[in-house]
N, C-alpha and C positions, 0 to 999 in steps of 0.2 A: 420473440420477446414477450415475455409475462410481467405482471406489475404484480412483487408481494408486499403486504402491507407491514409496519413494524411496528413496534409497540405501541407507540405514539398515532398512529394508523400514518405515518406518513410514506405512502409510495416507494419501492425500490425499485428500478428496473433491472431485469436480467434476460441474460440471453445463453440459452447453450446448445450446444451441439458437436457432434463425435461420438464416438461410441468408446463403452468402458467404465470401469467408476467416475465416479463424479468428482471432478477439479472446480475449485472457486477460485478464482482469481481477482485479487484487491489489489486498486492503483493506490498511487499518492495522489499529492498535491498537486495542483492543476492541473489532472489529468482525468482523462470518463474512460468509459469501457475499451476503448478502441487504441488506448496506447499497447494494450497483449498482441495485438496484431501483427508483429514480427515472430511470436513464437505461436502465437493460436492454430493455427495449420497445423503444422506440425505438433503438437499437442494434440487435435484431435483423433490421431489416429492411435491414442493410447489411453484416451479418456473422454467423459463426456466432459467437455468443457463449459462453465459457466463463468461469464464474467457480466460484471454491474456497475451501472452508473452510483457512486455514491451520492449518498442526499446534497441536493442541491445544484445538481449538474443536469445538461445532458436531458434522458425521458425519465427521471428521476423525480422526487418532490422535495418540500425542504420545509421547513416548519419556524415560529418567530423565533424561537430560544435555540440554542445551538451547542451542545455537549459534545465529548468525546463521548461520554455512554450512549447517548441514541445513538451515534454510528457503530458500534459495537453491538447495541439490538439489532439495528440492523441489517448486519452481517449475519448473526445467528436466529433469526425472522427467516434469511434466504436458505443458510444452512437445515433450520429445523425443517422448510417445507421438501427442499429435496429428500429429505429424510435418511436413514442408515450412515452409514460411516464414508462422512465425507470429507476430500482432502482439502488443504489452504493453501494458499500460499500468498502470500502481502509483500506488497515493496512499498518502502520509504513509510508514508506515515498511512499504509492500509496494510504494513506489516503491526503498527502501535495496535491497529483498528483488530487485527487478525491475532494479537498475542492477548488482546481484553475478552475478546470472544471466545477464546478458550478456557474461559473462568464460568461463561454463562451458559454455555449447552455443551452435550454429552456425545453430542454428534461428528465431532472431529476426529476423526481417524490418524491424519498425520498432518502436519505444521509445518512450513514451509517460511522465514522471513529473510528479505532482503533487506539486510540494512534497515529495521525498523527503527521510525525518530524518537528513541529514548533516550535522551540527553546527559540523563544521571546530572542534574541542579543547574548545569551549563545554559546560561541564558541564549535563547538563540535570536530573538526578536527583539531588538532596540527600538523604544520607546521611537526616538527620528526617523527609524526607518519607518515603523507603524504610521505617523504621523503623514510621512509622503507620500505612500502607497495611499492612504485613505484621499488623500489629496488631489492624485489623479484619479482615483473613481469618482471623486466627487464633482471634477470636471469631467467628466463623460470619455478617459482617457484611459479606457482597460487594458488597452496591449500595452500601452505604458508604462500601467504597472505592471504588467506582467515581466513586462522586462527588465522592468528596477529590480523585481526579484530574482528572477534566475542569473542574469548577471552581474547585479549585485550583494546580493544575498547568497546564491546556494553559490555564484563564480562559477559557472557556466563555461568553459571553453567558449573563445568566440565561434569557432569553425561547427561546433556542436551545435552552439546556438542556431545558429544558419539552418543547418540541417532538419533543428526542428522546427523552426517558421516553415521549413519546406514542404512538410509533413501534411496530409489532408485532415488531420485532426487539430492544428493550430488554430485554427478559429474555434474549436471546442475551449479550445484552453482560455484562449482570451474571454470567451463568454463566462468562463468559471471563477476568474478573475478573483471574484466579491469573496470567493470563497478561503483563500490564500492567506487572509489576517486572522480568521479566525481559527484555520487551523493550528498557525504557527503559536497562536496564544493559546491553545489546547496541549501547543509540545508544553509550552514556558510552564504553564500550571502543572503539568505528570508529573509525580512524584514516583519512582518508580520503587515499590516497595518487594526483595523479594519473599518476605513471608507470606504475602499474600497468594505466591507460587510453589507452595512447599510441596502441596498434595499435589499439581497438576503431573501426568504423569504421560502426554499424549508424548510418542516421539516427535522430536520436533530438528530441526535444520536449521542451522543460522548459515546465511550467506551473505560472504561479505565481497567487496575489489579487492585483490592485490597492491591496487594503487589507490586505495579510497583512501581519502585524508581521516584528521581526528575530526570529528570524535567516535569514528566507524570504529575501528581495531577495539579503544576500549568498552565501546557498547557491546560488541559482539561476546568478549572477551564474560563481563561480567553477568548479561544474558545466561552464557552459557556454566557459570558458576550458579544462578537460581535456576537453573531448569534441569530436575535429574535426570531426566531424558533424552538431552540434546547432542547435535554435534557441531561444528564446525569447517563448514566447506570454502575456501579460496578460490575466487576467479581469477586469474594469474593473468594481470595483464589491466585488469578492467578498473572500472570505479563507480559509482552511482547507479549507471543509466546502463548495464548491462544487455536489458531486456533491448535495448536498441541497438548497441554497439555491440555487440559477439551473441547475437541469437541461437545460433546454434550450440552455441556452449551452456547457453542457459537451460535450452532445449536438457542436452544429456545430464542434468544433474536434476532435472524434476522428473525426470521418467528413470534415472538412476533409485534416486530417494524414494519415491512414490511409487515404484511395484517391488523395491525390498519385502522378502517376508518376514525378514527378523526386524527387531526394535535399534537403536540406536545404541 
């Protein structure tokens, strides 16, 4: 594990290792490095793998004021020091983090999001809900909220749920807890503009479930009308949280996309 600094000089941590070019891998919401873990293995024997705590998690650091752009520095802070042409790939909302980063360094080779949370105006965080969740961190009741949000919020399968308290990373999660409101108030303010995408030209991947609810299809859908280099891949079958429930299917479509020699 290295510590690179970001703009802000505030701390990333990363971790890589395998052999091959160089993969970044970006979690979501309350999640740290250790949710790739189902496909990281097996990745590394196609790439060198890198994945990061983002700010605020985990051996990370985190700073008083809180943007979507400092997480986007620093993704491309981690990008610029690997240096040459490196690959992305972002789920949930370190796919938003992983599609802003490719406006700010030259270093992205190829693109990779899962379901990034770009809402297009759709409010996703209700005022009450914000108010409860702050309510149990403010009683010292993190897994609490953590669970107001995944089962009431993102609606979590209960059997899934289970599965991931079962997980040796659930105590990560609960500790990242604090981190949860503020990202969802970073989806609610994104305006997602695409002229601001007209030039970007890196090939890029959108992936989405088969069975992922809205407002997945039409994120994907209009994503892939601003980006003239993109395409659209189906997991048949899946929805959200792929990277845990059909590993190997996720496996073959980043080592499909990511040693292609042609563009998209």
């Amino acid at each position: 594990m290295e510590r690179i600094h970001s703009q802000d000089g505030t701390p990333i941590a990363a971790w890589h290792s395998g052999v091959g070019a160089p993969l970044v891998l970006v979690h979501g919401t309350t999640a740290d490095h250790t949710v790739w873990t189902p496909v990281r293995v097996a990745l590394e024997r196609h790439f060198t793998v890198w994945t990061l705590d983002r700010r605020g998690r985990g051996s990370s650091g985190d700073a008083a004021a809180y943007a979507l752009a400092r997480e986007s520095e620093d993704l491309a802070a981690v990008i610029d020091a690997i240096g040459g042409a490196v690959q992305v790939l972002g789920h949930s909302f370190g796919g938003l983090c992983a599609l802003e980063t490719a406006l700010l360094t030259p270093h992205i080779g190829r693109l990779m999001l899962y379901e990034p949370t770009v809402l297009l105006g759709r409010q996703n965080w209700p005022a009450a809900a914000d108010a409860q969740m702050q309510a149990l961190l403010d009683a010292g009741r993190p897994e609490e909220a953590l669970l107001f949000f995944l089962r009431d919020i993102v609606k979590i399968p209960p059997q899934e749920l289970a599965a991931m308290q079962a997980e040796p990373n659930w105590p990560g999660r609960v500790a990242a807890a604090h981190t949860i409101r503020r990202e969802l108030r970073a989806i609610d303010h994104y305006a997602f503009d695409p002229l601001r995408f007209r030039t970007l030209r890196t090939p890029t991947l959108l992936l989405r479930g088969g069975e992922s609810l809205p407002p997945w299809p039409t994120v994907t859908e209009t994503l892939h009308q601003a980006l003239s280099n993109s395409q659209i891949v189906v997991l048949q079958g899946q929805h959200h949280t792929a990277i845990r429930t059909a590993p190997d299917l996720v496996v073959q479509k980043v080592i499909t996309f990511f040693t292609e020699t042609t563009s998209c």
